[in-house]
C-alpha positions in Angstrom: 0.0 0.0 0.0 1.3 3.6 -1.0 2.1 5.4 2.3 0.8 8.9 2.4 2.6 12.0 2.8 2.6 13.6 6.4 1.4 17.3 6.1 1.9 19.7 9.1 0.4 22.9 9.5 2.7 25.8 10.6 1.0 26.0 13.7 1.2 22.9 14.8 5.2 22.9 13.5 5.4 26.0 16.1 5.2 23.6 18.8 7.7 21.1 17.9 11.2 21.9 18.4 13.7 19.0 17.1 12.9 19.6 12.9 14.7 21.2 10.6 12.6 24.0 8.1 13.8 23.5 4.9 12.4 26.0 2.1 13.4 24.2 -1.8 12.1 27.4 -3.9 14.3 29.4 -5.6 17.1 32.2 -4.3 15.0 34.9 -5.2 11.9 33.7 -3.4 13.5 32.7 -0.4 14.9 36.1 -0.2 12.2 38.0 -0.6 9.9 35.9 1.6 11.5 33.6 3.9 10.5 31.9 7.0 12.5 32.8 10.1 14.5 30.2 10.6 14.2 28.4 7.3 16.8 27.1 5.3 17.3 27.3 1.7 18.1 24.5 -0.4 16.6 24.9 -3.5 15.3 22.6 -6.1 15.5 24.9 -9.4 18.1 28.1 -9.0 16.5 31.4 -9.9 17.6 31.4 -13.8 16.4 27.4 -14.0 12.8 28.3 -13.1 12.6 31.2 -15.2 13.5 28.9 -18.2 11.3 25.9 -17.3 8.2 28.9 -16.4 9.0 30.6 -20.3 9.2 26.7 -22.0 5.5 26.2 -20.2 4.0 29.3 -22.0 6.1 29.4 -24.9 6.2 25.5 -26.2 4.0 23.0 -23.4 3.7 22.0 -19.7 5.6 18.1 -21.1 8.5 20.4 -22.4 8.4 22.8 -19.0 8.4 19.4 -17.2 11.3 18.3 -19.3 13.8 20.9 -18.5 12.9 20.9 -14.8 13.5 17.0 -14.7 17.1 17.7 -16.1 17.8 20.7 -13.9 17.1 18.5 -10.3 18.7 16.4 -11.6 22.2 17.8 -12.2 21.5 19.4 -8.9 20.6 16.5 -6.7 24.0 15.6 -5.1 24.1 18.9 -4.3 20.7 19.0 -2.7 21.3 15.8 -0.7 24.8 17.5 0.7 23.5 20.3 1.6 20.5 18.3 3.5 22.7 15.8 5.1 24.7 19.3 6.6 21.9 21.0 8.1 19.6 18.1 8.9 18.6 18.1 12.7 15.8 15.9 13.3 12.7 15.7 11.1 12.9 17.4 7.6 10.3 19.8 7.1 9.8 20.7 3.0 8.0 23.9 2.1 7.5 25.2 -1.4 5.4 28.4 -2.5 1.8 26.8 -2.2 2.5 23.1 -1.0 2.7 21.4 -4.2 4.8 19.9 -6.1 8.4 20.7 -5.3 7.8 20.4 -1.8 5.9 17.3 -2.3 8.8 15.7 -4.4 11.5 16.3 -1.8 9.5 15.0 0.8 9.2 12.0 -0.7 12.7 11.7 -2.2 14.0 11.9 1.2 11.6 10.0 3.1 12.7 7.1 0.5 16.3 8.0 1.5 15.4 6.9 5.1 14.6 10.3 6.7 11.8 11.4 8.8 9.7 14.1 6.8 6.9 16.8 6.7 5.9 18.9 3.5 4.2 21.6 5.2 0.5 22.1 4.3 0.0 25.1 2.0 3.5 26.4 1.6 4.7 29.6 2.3 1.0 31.1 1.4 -0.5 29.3 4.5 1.8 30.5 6.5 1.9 33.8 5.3 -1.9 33.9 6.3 -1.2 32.0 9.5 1.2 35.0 10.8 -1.2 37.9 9.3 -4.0 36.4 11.7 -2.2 35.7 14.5 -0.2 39.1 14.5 -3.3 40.7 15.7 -3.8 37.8 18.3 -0.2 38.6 19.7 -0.7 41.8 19.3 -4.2 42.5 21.1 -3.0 43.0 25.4 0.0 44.4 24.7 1.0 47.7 26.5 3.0 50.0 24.2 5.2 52.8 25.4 6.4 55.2 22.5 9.1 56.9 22.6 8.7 60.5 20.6 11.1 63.0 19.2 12.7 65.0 16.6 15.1 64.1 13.9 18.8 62.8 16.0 17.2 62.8 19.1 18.6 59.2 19.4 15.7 57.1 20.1 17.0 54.0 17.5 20.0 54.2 20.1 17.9 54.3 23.8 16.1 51.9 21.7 19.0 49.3 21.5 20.4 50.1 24.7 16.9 49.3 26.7 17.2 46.1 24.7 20.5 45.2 26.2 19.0 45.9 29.3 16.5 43.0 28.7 13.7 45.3 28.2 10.8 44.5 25.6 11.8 46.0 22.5 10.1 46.6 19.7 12.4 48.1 17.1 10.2 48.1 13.7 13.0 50.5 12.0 15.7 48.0 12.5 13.0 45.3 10.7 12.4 47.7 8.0 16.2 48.2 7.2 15.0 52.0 7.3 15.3 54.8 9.6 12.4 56.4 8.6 12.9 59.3 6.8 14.6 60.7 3.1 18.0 59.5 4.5 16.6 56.5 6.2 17.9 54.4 3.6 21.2 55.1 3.9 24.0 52.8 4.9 21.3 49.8 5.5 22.1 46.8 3.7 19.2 46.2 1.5 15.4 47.2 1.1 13.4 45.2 3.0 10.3 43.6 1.7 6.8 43.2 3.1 6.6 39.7 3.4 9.7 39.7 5.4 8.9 42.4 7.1 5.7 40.9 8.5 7.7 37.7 9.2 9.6 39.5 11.5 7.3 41.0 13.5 5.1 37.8 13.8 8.6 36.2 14.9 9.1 38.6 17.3 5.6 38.2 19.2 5.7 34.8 18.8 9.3 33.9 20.9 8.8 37.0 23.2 5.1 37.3 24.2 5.7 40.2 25.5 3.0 42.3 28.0 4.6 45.5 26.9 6.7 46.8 24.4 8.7 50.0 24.3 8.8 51.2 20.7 9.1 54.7 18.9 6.9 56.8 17.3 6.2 55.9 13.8 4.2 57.2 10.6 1.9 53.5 8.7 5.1 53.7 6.1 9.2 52.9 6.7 10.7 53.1 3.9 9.2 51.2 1.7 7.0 48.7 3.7 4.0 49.9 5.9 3.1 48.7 9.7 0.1 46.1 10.3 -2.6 48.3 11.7 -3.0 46.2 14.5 0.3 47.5 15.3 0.3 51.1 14.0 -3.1 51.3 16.0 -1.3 50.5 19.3 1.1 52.9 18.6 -1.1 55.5 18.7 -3.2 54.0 21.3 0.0 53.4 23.9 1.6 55.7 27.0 4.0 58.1 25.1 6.5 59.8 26.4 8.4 63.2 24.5 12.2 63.0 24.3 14.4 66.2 23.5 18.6 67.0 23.8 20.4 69.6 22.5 21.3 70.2 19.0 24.8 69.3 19.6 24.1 65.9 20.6 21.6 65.4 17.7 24.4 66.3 15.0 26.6 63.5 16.7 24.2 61.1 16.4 23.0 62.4 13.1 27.2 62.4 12.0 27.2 58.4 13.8 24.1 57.3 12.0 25.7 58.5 8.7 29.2 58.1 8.9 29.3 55.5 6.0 27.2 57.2 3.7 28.6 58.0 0.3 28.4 62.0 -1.0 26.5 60.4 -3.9 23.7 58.4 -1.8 23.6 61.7 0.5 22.9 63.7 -2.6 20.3 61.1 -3.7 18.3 61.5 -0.4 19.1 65.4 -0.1 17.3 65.8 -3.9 14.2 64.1 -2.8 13.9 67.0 0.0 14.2 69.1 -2.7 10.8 68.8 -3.6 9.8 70.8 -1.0 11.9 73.4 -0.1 12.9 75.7 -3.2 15.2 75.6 -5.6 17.6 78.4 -3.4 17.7 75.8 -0.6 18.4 73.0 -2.5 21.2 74.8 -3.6 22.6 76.1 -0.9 22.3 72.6 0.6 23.6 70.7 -2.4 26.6 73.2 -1.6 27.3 72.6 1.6 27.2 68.6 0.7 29.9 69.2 -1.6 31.9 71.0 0.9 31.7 68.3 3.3 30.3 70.5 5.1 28.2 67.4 7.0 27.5 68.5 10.8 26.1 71.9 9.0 24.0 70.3 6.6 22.6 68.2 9.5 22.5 71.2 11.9 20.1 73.5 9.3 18.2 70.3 7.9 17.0 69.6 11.1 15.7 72.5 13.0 14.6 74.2 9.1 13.2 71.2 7.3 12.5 68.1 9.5 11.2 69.9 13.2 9.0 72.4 11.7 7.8 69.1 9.4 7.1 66.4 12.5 5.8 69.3 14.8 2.4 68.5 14.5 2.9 65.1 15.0 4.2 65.7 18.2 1.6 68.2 19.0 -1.4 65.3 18.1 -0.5 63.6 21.7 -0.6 63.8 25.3 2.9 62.7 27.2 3.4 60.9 30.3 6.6 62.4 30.8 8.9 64.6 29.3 12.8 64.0 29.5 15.8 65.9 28.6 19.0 64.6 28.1 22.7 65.6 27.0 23.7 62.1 25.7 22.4 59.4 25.3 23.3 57.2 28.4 21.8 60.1 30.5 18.6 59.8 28.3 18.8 56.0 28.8 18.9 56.2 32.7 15.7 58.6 32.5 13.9 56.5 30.6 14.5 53.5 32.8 14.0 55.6 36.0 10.3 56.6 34.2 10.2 52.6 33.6 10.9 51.2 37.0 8.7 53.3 38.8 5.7 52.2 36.7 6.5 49.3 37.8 8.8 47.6 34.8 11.9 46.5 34.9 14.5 44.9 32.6 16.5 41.8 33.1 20.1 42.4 32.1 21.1 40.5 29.1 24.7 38.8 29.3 26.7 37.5 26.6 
């Protein structure tokens, strides 16, 4: 009797813990839409499936089928190397929808011996699974935003609360964006939605947290946009108003930036040329090409981006308001404001 595939659902895969999460469709896909913690072993590389997909629309499906035969197949010692170094426990497949390229290594290596899954409607399940049960996650959780201007240094109270082993929930550092013109700048790549949701489900998911600490942020970063679950309970949370001195907003502005190219500062500095005159964007443009950095980021500030988020800050009532000169003084204050709500961090050692 023909034994029948084992399909798991990705929420019953949550709760098992020796597997190993293997995705078999192409770079490109995996790249743009992975699933934390997956692995990448793929059956057709990204040039492979564009030729069996053109053969399928151009000549027939036996032809498409054809060329993909001969393409695992080349690759298949490859495949079964790379398996044997990452497998830990059972093998769980997943493709883009369930079918048939997770299906055919599932049964490949269950014929090899091994213990297998193909998981039950691909990467689309899951991707529906995580969009659900962000909101779930998401519902009781207490949000404290942090607020302020433009190099006020929240990313970096941010990351410091975090290494305190304080809830974090740092949605810029998911986008690859800091939120702004610039906020592209000296991050490795653009990040895409489906990752970008990924991330955040991963995050409520292993930290069930009861609060978060967060900053303020607008629906879009960069080029992705916060689930309004989320976005809502940013709004909805305790905020509190940060503010330094100029001085120490141009260090962190010069630290944020300090691997920025002229040419992908001039990039970001010509979109803000939209809307502030041609005179501006001159003088500016100038004072880039002087290297004339901590000035640029001293008039772009208080001219350009405080008069722009000003309302913004004006739309809320604040908790508290701290002042800082650096940042570790502006770290302390927030954790003071913390403990005596009643939260406290458990330091993180390495």
């Amino acid at each position: 009797m023909e034994e029948k595939m084992i399909l798991v659902k990705y929420e019953d895969l949550l709760k098992e813990k020796n597997y190993t999460l293997i995705d078999v469709r192409t770079p490109k896909e995996f790249k743009e839409e992975p699933i934390p913690g997956a692995i990448n072993i793929p059956l057709l590389l990204d040039e492979e499936r564009v030729d069996v997909g053109t053969a399928y629309k151009q000549v027939s499906p036996e032809k498409a089928k054809e060329l993909g035969v001969e393409a695992i197949a080349k690759r298949l010692p490859d495949i079964f190397r790379e398996v044997q170094k990452h497998a830990k426990g059972r093998l769980a497949f997943y493709c883009a929808r369930g079918g048939m390229r997770s299906g055919s290594m599932s049964a490949l290596f269950e014929a090899l011996g091994y213990t297998t899954w193909k998981l039950e409607g691909g990467y689309r399940a899951y991707r529906q699974y995580i969009l659900e049960n962000i909101k779930t996650y998401n519902k009781d959780v207490k949000y404290i935003i942090l607020h302020g201007k433009t190099g006020i240094g929240k990313t970096k109270i941010l990351q410091q609360l975090e290494n305190k082993g304080y809830s974090v929930l740092d949605l810029e550092k998911m986008a690859n964006h800091k939120g702004s013109f610039f906020g592209g700048v000296c991050e490795k790549e653009e990040q895409s939605q489906k990752k970008f949701d990924s991330l955040i489900f991963d995050y409520f998911y292993k930290n069930k947290p009861q609060y978060v600490i967060a900053e303020s942020e607008s629906k879009r970063i960069g080029n992705v946009y916060v689930p309004e679950d989320v976005f809502q309970s940013l709004g909805n949370g305790v905020h509190l108003s940060l503010e330094t001195t100029i001085k120490n907003r141009v260090e962190v502005i010069r630290e944020d930036y300090a691997g920025a190219t002229v040419d992908e500062l001039q990039k970001c500095l010509d979109k803000v040329g939209r809307y502030i005159g041609k005179e501006k964007y001159e003088e500016y443009s100038q004072m880039l090409k002087d290297n004339k950095i901590d000035e640029l980021s001293e008039v772009l500030m208080l001219d350009y981006y405080d008069p722009l988020y000003q309302k913004s800050i004006e739309k809320y009532i604040y908790d508290s308001e701290i002042f800082y000169e650096t940042i570790d003084e502006g770290v302390e204050k927030v954790v003071r404001y913390l403990n005596e709500k009643g939260i406290f961090g458990k330091e993180v050692t390495e």
